[in-house]
C-alpha positions in Angstrom: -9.4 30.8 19.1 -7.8 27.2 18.9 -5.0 26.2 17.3 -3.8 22.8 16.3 -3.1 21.1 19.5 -6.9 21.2 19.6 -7.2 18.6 17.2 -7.0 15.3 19.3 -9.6 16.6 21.1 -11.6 17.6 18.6 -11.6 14.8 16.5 -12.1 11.6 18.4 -10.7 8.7 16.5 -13.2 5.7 17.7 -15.5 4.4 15.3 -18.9 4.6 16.9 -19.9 6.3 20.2 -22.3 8.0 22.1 -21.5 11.8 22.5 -24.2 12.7 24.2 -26.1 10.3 27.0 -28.0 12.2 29.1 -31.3 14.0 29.7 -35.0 13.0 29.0 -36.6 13.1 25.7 -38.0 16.7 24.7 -41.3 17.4 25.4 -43.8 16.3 23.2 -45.9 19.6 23.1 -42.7 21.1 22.3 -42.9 19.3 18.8 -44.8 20.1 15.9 -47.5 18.6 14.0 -47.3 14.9 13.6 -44.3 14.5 15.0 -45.8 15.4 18.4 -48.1 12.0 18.7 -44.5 10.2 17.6 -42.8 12.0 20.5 -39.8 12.5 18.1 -36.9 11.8 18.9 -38.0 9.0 20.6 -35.0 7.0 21.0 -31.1 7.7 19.9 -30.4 9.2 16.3 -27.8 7.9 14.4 -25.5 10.0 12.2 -23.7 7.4 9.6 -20.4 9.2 8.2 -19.0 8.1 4.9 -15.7 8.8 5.6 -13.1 7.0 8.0 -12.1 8.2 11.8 -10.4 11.1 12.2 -11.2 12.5 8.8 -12.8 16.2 8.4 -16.2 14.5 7.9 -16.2 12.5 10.9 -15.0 15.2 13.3 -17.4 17.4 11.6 -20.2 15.2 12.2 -19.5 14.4 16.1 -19.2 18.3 16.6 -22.9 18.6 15.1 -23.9 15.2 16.3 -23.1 16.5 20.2 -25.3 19.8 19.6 -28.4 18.0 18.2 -28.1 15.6 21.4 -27.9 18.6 23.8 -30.8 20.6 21.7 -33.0 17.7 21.2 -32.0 15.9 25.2 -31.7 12.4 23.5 -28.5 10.4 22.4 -26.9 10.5 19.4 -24.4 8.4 17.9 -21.8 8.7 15.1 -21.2 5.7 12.8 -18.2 5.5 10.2 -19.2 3.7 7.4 -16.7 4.4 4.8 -15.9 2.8 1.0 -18.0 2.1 -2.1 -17.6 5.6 -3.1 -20.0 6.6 -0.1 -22.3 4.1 -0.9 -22.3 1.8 2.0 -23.0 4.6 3.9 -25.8 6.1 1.6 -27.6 2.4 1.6 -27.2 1.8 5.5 -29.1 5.9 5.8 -31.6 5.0 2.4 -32.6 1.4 4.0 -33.3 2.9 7.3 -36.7 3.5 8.4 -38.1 6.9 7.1 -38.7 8.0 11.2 -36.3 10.9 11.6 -33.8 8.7 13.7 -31.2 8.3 10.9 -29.2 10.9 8.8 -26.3 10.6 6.5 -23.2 12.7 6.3 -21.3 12.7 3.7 -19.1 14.6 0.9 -21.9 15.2 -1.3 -19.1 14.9 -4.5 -19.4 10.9 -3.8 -23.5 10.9 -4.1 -23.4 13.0 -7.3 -20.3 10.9 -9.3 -21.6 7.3 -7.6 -23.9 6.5 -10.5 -21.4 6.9 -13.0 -18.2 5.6 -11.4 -19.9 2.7 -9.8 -21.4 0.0 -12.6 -23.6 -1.4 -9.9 -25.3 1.2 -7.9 -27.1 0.2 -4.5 -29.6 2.9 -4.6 -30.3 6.4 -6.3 -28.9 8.9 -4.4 -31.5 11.4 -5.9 -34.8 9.6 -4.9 -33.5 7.7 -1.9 -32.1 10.3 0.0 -33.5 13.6 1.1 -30.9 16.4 1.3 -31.1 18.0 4.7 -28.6 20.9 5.0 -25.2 21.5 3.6 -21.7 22.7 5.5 -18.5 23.6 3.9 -15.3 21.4 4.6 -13.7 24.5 5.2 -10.5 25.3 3.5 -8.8 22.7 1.5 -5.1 22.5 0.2 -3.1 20.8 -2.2 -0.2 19.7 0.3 3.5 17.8 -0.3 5.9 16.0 2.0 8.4 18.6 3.3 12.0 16.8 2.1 10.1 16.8 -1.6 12.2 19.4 -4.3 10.1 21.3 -4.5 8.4 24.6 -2.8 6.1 25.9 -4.9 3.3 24.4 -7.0 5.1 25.4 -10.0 8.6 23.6 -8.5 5.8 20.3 -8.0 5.2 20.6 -11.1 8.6 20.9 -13.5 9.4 17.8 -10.8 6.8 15.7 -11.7 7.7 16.2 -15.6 11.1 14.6 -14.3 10.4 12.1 -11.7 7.1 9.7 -11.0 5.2 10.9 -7.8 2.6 9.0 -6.0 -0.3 11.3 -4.9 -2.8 10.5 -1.9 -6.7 11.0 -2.9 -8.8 10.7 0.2 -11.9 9.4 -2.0 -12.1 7.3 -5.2 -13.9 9.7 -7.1 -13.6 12.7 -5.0 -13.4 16.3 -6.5 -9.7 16.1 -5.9 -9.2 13.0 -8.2 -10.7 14.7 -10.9 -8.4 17.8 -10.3 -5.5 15.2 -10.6 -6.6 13.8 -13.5 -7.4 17.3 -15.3 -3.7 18.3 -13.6 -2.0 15.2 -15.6 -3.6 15.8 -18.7 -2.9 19.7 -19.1 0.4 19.5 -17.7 1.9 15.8 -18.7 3.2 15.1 -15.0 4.0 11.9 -13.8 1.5 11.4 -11.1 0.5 8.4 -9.5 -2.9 8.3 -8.0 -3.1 6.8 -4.9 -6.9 6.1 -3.3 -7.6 5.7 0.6 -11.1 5.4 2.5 -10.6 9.2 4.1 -8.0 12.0 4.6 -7.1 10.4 7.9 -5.5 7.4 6.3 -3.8 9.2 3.8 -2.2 11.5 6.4 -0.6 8.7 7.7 1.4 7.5 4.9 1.9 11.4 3.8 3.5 12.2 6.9 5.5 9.0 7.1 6.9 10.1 3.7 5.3 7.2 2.0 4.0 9.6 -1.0 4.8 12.4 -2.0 1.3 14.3 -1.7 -1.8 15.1 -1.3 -5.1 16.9 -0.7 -8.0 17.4 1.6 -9.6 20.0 4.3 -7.3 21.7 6.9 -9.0 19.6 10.0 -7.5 16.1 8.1 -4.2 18.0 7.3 -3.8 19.9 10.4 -1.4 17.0 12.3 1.0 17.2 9.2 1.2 20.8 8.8 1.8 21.5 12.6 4.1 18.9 13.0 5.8 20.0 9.7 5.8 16.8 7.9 3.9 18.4 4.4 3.7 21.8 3.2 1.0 23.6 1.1 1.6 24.5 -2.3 -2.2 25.4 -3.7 -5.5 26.4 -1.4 -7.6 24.0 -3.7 -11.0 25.9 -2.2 -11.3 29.0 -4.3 -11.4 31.5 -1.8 -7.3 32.8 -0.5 -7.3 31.7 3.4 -6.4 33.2 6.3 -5.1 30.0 7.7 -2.5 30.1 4.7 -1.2 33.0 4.5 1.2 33.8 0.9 -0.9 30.1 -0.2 -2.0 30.8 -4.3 -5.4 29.7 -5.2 -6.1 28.1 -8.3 -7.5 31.4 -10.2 -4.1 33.4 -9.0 -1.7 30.5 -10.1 -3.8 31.0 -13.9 -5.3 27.7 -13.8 -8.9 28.0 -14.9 -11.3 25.3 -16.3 -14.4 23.3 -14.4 -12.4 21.3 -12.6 -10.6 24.3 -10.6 -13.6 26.5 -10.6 -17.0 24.7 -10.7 -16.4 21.1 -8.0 -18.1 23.1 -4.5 -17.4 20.6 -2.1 -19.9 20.2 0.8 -20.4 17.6 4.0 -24.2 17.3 3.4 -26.9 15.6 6.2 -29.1 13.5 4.7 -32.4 11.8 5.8 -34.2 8.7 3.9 -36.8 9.5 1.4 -39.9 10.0 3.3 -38.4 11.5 6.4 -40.8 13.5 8.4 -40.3 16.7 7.0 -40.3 18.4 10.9 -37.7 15.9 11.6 -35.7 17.5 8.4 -36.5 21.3 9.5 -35.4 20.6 12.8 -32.5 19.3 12.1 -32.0 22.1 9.2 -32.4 24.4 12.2 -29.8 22.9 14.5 -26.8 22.8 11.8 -27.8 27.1 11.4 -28.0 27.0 15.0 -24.5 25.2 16.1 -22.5 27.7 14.0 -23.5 30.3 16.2 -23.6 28.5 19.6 -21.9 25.3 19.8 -18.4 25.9 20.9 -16.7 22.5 19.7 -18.7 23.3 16.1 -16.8 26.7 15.9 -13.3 25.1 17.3 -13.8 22.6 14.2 -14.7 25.5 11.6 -12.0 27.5 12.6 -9.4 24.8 12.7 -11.0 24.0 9.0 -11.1 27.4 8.0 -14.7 27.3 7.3 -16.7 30.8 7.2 -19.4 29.3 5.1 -23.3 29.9 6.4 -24.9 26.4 6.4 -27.6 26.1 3.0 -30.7 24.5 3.5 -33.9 24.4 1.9 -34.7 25.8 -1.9 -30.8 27.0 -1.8 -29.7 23.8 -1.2 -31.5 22.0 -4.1 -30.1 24.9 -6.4 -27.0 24.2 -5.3 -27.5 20.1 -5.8 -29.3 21.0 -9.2 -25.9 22.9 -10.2 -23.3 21.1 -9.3 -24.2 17.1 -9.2 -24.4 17.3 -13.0 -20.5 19.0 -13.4 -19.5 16.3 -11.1 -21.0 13.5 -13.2 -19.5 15.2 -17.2 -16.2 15.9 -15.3 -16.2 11.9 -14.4 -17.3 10.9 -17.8 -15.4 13.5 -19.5 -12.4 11.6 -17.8 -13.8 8.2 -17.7 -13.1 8.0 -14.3 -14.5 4.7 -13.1 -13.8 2.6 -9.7 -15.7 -1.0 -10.5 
């Protein structure tokens, strides 16, 4: 098992690279149906992430990106994309040609609330995109600076009711930000939103001090809780965490309602409409497979506290079908808009 010093390793900061370059391309008689005349893949595939370097999402995608390469013996590259609510990511993947040589990652909250934050939206998440497979973020926490007076969430709170605090989001729109919003209004504290392009960002401003909180998945938070610059107050995922031991979860703190219970956060894959669908299995096949055999995929689960089984297929449309449409009442609900 890793622990935290893992990280740096783990999560490589750059904003596009290969991390994998060697080995011929598979074997076409290895390849099914028409895919096999098309010799797929037949040159590098390209993972876009919608979230910044060194967030959760992008060291989750390189960790998956490195096992398809080694599985499939062709490149792939990583791409960090990030703002719009997701968006400029989602269009680069939708725009793409429909060949299997381009996926989207990305928090799958920002493709179900984009059409009603956004006044303008680039495409339809729902018919240009086809939803590949589905990993959790592992565990998330609700995190503040560690000279803040306050210990506990409930501390946070009867402080906030006194004194302004600024509050990092990691996404306009995210799941978190509607937490927040739900937090303010039940409990009238003084909390100032404030929005960055990824957990990575935030971190750095959290951990300098510069607010006074925030939220996101262990693997984003993991430099400020080893170093002891923040300290958890709420496991924000549901589930109590071995990673966070004596943590309260929502439910065992009381707080109920669809914005505690109902907002499942998943890092999705996504194809273009009109990807190959043995291009989509495959690569369905390879996120099952790389949580049972890829060694930098487990040393990111386990540093994220994921224990999750990866959904794909008919599960992972029910799960779409159920939880896009709390996303988008939540956001109206709030009228949560970001331009």
């Amino acid at each position: 098992m890793q622990d935290l010093d893992t990280l740096s390793t783990v999560a490589a900061p750059r904003r596009r690279r290969f991390v994998f370059s060697g080995g011929a391309l598979v074997a076409a008689t290895a390849l099914p149906g028409p895919l096999r005349a098309q010799a797929w893949p037949s040159k590098p595939i390209r993972i876009v992430s919608a979230q910044a370097p060194g967030s959760s999402v992008d060291t989750m995608a390189r960790a998956y990106g490195e096992y398809f390469s080694a599985q499939l013996k062709t490149p792939v590259i990583v791409e960090n994309k990030p703002g719009g609510v997701g968006m400029i990511a989602a269009e680069t993947v939708a725009r793409s040609p429909a060949d299997g040589h381009t996926f989207l990652f990305t928090l799958h909250s920002q493709l179900a609330q984009a059409p009603v934050l956004l006044k303008k939206v680039p495409i339809d998440p729902s018919k240009d995109l086809v939803p590949v497979a589905a990993v959790s973020p592992g565990t998330g926490a609700f995190v503040i600076k560690k000279d803040l007076a306050a210990r506990t969430y409930q501390e946070f709170i009867d402080y906030a009711r006194r004194t302004p605090v600024s509050i990092g989001n990691y996404g306009a729109g995210s799941g978190w930000q509607l937490i927040l919003l739900e937090l303010i209004k039940q409990t009238n504290a003084k909390i100032e939103i404030i929005t960055y392009r990824g957990t990575g960002p935030m971190m750095v401003d959290l951990s300098a001090g510069q607010i006074d909180g925030g939220s996101g998945s262990l693997v984003g938070l993991s430099p400020g809780l080893k170093s002891g610059a923040v300290r958890p107050i709420v496991v924000t995922t549901g589930q109590p965490s071995k990673k966070l031991p004596g943590v309260p979860t929502w439910r065992e703190l009381g707080i109920t309602g669809p914005a505690f219970e109902n907002l499942v956060e998943m890092n999705m894959f996504l194809g273009p409409a009109g990807t190959p669908r043995e291009a989509i299995d495959r690569i369905a096949e390879l996120t099952h497979e790389a949580v049972a055999k890829s060694e930098k995929v487990a040393a990111v689960r386990d540093l994220a506290g994921a224990e999750d089984t990866p959904v794909t297929g008919d599960a992972l449309r029910k799960m779409i079908d159920a939880t896009w449409p709390t996303y988008r009442t939540l956001t109206q609900q709030l009228g949560l808009t970001v331009g």
